[in-house]
N, C-alpha and C positions, 0 to 999 in steps of 0.2 A: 840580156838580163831583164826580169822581169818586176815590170813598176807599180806595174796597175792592172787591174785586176774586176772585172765584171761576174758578178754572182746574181746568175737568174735563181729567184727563191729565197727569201731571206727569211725562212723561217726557223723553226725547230732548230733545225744544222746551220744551214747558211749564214744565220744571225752570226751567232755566236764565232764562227768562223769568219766572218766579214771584220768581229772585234779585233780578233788573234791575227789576222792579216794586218789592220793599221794601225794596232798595237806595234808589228813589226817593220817597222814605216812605208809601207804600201798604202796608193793611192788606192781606195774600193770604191767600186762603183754597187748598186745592189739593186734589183729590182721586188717592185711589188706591184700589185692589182690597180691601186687605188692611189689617188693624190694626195688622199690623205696620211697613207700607211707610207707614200713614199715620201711626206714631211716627216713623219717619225724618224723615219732613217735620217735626214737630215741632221737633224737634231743631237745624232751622236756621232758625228763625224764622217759617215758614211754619206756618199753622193748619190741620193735615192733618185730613180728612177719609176715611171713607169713604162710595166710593160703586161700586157692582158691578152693573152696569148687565143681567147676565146672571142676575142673582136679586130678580125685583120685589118681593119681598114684604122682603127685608133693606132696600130704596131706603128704603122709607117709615117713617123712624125721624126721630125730634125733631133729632139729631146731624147726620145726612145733609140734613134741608130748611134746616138752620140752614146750615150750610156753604156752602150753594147762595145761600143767603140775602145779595147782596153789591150795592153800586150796579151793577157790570159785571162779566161773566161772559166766560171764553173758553172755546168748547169744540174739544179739540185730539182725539178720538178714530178714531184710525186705520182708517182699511177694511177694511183685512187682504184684499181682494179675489183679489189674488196665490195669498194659503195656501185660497184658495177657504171663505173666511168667509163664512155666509149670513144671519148676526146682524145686520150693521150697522145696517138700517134699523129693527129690532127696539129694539134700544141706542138709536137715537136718538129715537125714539117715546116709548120710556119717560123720556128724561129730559124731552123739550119735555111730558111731561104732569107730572113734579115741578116743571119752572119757571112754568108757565104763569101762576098766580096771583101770581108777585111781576114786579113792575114795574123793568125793568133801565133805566140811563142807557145802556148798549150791552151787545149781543148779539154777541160775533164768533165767527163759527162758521169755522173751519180746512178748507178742502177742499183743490184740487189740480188744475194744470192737464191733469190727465188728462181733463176736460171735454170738452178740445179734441180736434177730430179733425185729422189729419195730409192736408191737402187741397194743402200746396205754397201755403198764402194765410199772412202774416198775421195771428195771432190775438187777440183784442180780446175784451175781458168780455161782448161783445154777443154769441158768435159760440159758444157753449157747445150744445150739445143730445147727446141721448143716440146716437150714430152706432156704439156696441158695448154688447153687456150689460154691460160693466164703469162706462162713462161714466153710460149709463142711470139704474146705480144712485147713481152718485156726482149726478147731476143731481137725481135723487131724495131725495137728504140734504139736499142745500142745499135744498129747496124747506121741506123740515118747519120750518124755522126762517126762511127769509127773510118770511115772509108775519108772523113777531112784529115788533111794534113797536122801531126801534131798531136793525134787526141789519142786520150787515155781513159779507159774505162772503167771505173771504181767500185765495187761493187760491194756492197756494204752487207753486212748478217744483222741477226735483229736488232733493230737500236733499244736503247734502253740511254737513261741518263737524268739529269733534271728534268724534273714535269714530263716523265717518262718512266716510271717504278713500274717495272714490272709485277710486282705483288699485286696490281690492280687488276691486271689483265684474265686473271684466271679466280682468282677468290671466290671461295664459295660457291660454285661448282662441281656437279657430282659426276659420276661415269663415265670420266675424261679417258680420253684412250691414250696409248703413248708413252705409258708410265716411263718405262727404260727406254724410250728413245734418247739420242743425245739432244739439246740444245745448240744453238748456231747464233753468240750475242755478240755485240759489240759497242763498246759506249761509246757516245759523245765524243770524250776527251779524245778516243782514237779516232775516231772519224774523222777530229780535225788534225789530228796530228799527222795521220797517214796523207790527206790532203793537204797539208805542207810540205810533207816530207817531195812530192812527186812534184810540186811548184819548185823546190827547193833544186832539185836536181834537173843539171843539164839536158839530160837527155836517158830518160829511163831506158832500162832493155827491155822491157816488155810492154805491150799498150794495153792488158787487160790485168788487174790485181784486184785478188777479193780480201777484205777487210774482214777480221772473223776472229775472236782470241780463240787462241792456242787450244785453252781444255772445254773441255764440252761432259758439264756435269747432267744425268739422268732429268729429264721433263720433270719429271716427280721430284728429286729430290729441287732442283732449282727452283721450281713455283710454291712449293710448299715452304721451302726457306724465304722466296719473297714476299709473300701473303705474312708469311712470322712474324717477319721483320717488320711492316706496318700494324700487326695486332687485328690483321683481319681475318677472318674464317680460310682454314688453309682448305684448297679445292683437292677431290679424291680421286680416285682411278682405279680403273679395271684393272685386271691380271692380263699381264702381256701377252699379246698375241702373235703365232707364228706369221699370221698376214701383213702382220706390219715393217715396212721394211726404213731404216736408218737411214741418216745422211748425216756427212760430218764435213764439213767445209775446211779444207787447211788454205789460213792466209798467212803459211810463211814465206810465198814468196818476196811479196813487200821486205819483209826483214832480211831477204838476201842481198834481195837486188839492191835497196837501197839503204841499206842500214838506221830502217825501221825499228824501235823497240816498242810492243804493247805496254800501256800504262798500268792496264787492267785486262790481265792475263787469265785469270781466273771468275768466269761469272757470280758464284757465286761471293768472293769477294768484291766485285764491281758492284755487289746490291748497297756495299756502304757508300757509294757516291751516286747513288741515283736521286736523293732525296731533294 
């Protein structure tokens, strides 16, 4: 049974998920960068920790392997691929070698349907490989840890949620490409719910599940209703092109295997609980 629980990354996700876990009376433990940030956690009940994944020799301290020290561990750290980060695999190297020697009841490691390639098929846990140097590396992460004992690889579609509205991200933008592509969202609320649901359960039957609601409304019509929705200049787009090819992420396996229900099934309905 699982008591306790270490979340490297208490940000965006992991915060609020670190609440939802000792709301549910779990012990959490939670890391952050800084001594300060890990007094914050303190302060709400959470067992903050540091841990600075970019200074090996600060990692190996009695405070940091204690912290780590939990029946179940998530690890929630971001890629940053985007800002052209070249750390990530570095980062995660160093911590599968501080966990190595304790023995988790589960391992869930946080990646990202950016795995998938945009082929116009389909996409299914099975169907991941490195098809850009971005995916590559992201295929790369999950392996350093799927090969531990235990671990579960989660793999989330776009978040969206509190202090995460997507009407920002595109507004007021012209010649967008994509128009009828589908979207690939998922909020918050499932993020953490899917990540209880897989603590929750003895022993899932599969170690890879992507996280992804059900419908997947047109690029266009989704960003143009979220830009509405805050009153900001709605962004435009081309006439679709035959070069452009879909991706559509299905995450029902979660709901099979472990009787998962989406909170927020439809994106464009999830835009009312982003705000």
């Amino acid at each position: 049974m699982i008591n306790s629980i270490a979340i490297v990354g208490c940000g965006w996700f992991g915060l609020p998920l670190a609440k939802t876990l000792l709301a549910n009376g779990m012990t959490v433990n939670g890391s952050k960068r800084s001594a300060e940030q890990a007094e914050t956690l303190k302060q709400q009940g959470i067992k903050g920790f540091v841990l600075d994944l970019d200074n090996p020799q600060a990692c190996d301290n009695p405070q940091t392997l204690d912290g780590l020290k939990t029946d179940a561990i998530v690890i929630n750290i971001p890629p940053g691929l985007r800002r052209g980060e070249g750390l990530y695999l570095e980062r995660l190297n160093l911590l599968k070698a501080l966990i190595s020697d304790h023995h988790y009841q589960k391992i869930i490691f946080i990646s990202t349907t950016g795995v998938y390639p945009a082929t116009g098929e389909v996409m299914r846990e099975d169907d991941a490989f490195g098809h850009s140097p971005q995916a590559a590396i992201l295929c790369q992460a999950e392996a350093v840890f799927a090969e531990l004992p235990n671990c579960v690889i989660v793999r989330f579609a776009g978040l969206v949620g509190p202090k995460r509205h997507p009407g920002r991200f595109l507004a007021g933008k012209t010649g967008l490409s994509g128009a009828q592509l589908s979207v690939n969202m998922t909020h918050l609320d499932d993020c953490i719910g899917s990540v209880s649901a897989i603590l929750a359960h003895p022993t899932p039957p599969s170690n890879v599940y992507s996280v992804c609601a059900p419908q997947h409304p047109s690029k266009q019509a989704f960003y143009q209703a979220a830009a509405s929705q805050l009153g900001l200049t709605l962004p435009t787009f081309l006439a679709p092109s035959s070069d452009e090819h879909d991706k559509v992420v299905d995450g029902s396996r979660i709901t099979r295997e472990l009787n998962f229900h989406y909170k927020h099934p439809d994106p464009l309905l999830m835009l009312g609980a982003c705000e």
